[in-house]
N, C-alpha and C positions, 0 to 999 in steps of 0.2 A: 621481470623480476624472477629469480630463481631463487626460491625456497630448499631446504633440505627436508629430503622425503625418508622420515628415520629407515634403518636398513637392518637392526637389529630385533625381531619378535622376543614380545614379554612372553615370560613362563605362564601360559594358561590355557584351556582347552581353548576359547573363542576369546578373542580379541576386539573389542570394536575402536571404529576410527571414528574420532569426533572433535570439531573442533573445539575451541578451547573457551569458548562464551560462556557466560552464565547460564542461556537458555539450550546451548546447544550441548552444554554436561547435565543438564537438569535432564533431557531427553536421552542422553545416553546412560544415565542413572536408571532410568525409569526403565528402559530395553534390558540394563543389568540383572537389575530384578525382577523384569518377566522372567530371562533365561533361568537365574539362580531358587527361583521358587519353582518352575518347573521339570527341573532338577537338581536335585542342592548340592549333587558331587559335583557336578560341573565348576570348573573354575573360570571366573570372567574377567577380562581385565579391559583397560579403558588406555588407547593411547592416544594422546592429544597430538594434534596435529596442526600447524601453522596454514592455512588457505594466502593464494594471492589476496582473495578480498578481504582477509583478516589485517593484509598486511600494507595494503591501501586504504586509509577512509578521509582522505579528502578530495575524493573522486566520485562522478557519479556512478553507480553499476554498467550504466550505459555507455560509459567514457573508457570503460576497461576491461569489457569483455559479457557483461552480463552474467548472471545468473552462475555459468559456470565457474565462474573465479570462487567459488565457494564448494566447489569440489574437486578440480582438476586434484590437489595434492593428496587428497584422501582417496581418490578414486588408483595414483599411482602405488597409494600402499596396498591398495586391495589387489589389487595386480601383482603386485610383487610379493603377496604372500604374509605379508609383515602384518597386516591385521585382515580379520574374517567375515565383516560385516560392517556399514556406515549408516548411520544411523544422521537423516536429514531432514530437515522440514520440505515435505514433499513439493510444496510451492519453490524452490531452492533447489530444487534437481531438473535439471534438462529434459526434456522429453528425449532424445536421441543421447543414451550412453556408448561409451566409448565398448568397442568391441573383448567383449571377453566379461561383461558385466553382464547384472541383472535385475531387477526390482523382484525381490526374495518375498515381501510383504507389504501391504499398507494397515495403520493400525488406524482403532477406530478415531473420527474423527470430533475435535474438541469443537469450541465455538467457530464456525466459520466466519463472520462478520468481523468486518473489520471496526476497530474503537476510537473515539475520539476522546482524546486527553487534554485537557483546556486548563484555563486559568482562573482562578476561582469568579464562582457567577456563570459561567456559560455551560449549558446542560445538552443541547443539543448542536449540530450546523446552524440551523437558526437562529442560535442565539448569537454567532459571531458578527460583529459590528463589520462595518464595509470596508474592506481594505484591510480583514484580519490576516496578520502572518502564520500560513500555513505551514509545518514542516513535514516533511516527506520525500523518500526518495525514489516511489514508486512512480512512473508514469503512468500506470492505471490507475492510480486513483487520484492524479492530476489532472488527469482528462476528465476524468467523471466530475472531481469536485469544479472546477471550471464550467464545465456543464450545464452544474443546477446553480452555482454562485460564481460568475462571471467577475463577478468585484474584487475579489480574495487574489491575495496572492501567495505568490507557492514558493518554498525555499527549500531544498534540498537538506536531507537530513541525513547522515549516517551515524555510525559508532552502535555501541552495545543496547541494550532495552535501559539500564539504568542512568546509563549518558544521555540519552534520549530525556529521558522523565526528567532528568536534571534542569535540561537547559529549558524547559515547559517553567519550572519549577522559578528558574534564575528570570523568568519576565522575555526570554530570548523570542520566545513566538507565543502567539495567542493560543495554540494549541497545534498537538501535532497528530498524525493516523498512525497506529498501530497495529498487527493483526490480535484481534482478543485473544487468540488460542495463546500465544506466547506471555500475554501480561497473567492467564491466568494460570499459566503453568508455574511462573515465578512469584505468584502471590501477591500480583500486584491487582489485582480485580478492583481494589477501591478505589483507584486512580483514576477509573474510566467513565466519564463523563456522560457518552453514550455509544449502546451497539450499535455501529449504524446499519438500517436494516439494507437487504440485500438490492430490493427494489431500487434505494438509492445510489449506494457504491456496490456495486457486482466484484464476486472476489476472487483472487489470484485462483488460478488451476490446482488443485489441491491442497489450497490453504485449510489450516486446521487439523494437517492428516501428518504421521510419519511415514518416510517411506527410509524401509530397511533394504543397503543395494546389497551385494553381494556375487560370486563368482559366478559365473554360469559352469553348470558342472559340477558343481559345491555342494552335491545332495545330502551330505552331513549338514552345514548350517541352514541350508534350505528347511531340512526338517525339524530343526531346531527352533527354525525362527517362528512357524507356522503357531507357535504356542501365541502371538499377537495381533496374527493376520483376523482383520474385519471385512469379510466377504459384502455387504453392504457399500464400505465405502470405499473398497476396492474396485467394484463397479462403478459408483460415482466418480472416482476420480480417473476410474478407463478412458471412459468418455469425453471427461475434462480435457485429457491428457493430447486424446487423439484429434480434439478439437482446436486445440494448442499446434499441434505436428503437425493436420494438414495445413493450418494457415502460413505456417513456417517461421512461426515467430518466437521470439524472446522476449529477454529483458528491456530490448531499443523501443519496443512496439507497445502502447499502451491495449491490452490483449486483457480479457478477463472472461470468467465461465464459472457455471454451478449447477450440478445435478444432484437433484434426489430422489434416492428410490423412495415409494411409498410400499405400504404392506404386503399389496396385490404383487410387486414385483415388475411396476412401470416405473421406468426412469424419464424424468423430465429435466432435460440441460437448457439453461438460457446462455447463448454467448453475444460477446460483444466485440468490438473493433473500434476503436477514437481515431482520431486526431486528436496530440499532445496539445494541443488549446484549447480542445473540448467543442472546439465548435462545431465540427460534424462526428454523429456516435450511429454505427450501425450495430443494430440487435436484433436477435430474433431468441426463437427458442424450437426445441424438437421434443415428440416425447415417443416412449417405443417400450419395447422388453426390455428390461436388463439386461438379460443374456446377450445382448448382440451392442453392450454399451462403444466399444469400440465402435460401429458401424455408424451409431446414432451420432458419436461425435464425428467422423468424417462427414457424413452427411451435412449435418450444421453448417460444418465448416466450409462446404462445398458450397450452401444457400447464400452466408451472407459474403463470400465471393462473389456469388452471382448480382448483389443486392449493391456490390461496388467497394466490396470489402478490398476485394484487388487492386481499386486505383489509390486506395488510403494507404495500401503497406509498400506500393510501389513509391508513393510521392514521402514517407519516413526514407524508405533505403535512398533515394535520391537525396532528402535533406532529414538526416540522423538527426536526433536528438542532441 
């Protein structure tokens, strides 16, 4: 599918490229208003842009490319000039950008844990009866949920955060998983039946965070943006990130990880690696400096290769999702 990558820049000092969701203008609102409160001459404007994955959703992620169908065409306006920053749900950006890019900022991060949205009565996973219809489109958190409730089953879910609730809403599935950070950025906090905590579903690599990309070489918006940069979950999600890259995976691969710094300035990442049936899960975790979060995630990721993570992503790329 070939999209049209607009070719003509709005009149304004920074531009940002965003797509065109409800959660995904709610977040470039929010980027508008850091920029324009930390200088108010500045002029900012917002151009919407169409994604392959905006423009497929009866597909899974995994069926069409993964994760990047959700930037390639915003990533070609930044390139070309046409707008000066993209503003993305950091879980939704590729660890590997395309050359001539950058990851400008990570902002601080919202609720990490992921939410369960059910059908009135069910308050917890626990409470769903056996053989509740799950919806979701993530293979990590199908593995996981498989995991711990081998009964349940699992039905792919796309469209927008309010399409989503709808069809929760319309009787379609007994409940569905969503990341918190997004239901509470759109105001939907009351919807959520529970957080699930971490120990149970472990959460996308950088879920909760934004990550602002931009030019390399861009040292005008580079410095501009740094008015949002969160040096905490910056490192958190270095780590995340690099534990992500060395395994070499994606969206095809049920892949998850989470680190937090605590006060002293130690970072602890746990990661993990499934089989999409949940029936084998390899985990561990590492804890180190901050300073060398990058390291700490290579390293991880090095461990539960060694633990057999290897023959789990090897026997995925042989039989994909």
């Amino acid at each position: 599918m070939n999209l049209t990558v607009p070719t003509t820049r709005l009149d304004a000092d920074l531009i940002i490229g965003s797509r065109g969701s409800a959660l995904a203008l709610w977040q470039s609102e929010w980027v508008k208003s850091q920029l324009e409160q930390a200088v108010p001459t500045r002029r900012v404007a917002i151009q919407i842009i169409k994604t392959t994955g905006d423009a497929i959703l009866d597909a899974p992620l995994s069926k069409i490319g993964g994760k990047g169908v959700f930037t390639k065409e915003i990533e070609e306006a930044l390139l070309a000039g046409v707008v000066d920053l993209a503003v993305h749900s950091l879980k939704d950006l590729p660890t590997r950008l395309p050359a001539g890019l950058t990851l400008g900022c990570v902002t601080r991060r919202e609720d990490v844990r992921d939410a369960l949205v059910a059908r009135e009565g069910v308050q917890s996973l626990d409470d769903l009866p056996p053989k509740a219809v799950i919806g979701t489109s993530s293979l990590r958190r199908q593995a996981q949920l498989l995991a711990r409730r081998p009964d349940l089953e699992l039905a792919d879910l796309r469209g927008n955060v309010g399409t989503r609730l709808q069809r929760v809403a319309e009787g379609r599935y007994d409940a569905i998983i969503l990341a918190s950070a997004g239901l509470v950025r759109l105001g939907f906090e009351s919807r959520i039946a529970q957080r699930i905590p971490t120990d149970v579903l472990l959460p996308a690599v950088g879920q909760g965070a934004l990550g602002i990309e931009i030019r390399e070489h861009d040292s005008a918006t580079q410095e501009a943006v740094q008015v949002m940069a969160h040096q905490t979950t910056w490192r958190a999600c270095e780590a995340e990130r690099a534990f992500l890259h060395g395994l070499g995976g994606g969206c095809q691969v049920p892949i998850a990880a989470h680190a937090v710094v605590d006060n002293e300035g130690r970072l602890r990442l746990r990661g993990l690696v499934a089989r999409t049936d949940g029936t084998r899960i390899i985990q561990d975790e590492l804890t180190g400096d901050a300073r060398f979060a990058e390291d700490i995630g290579k390293e991880l990721a090095e461990q539960v290769l060694g633990q057999g993570a290897d023959e789990l992503l090897a026997e995925l790329d042989a039989h994909p999702h």
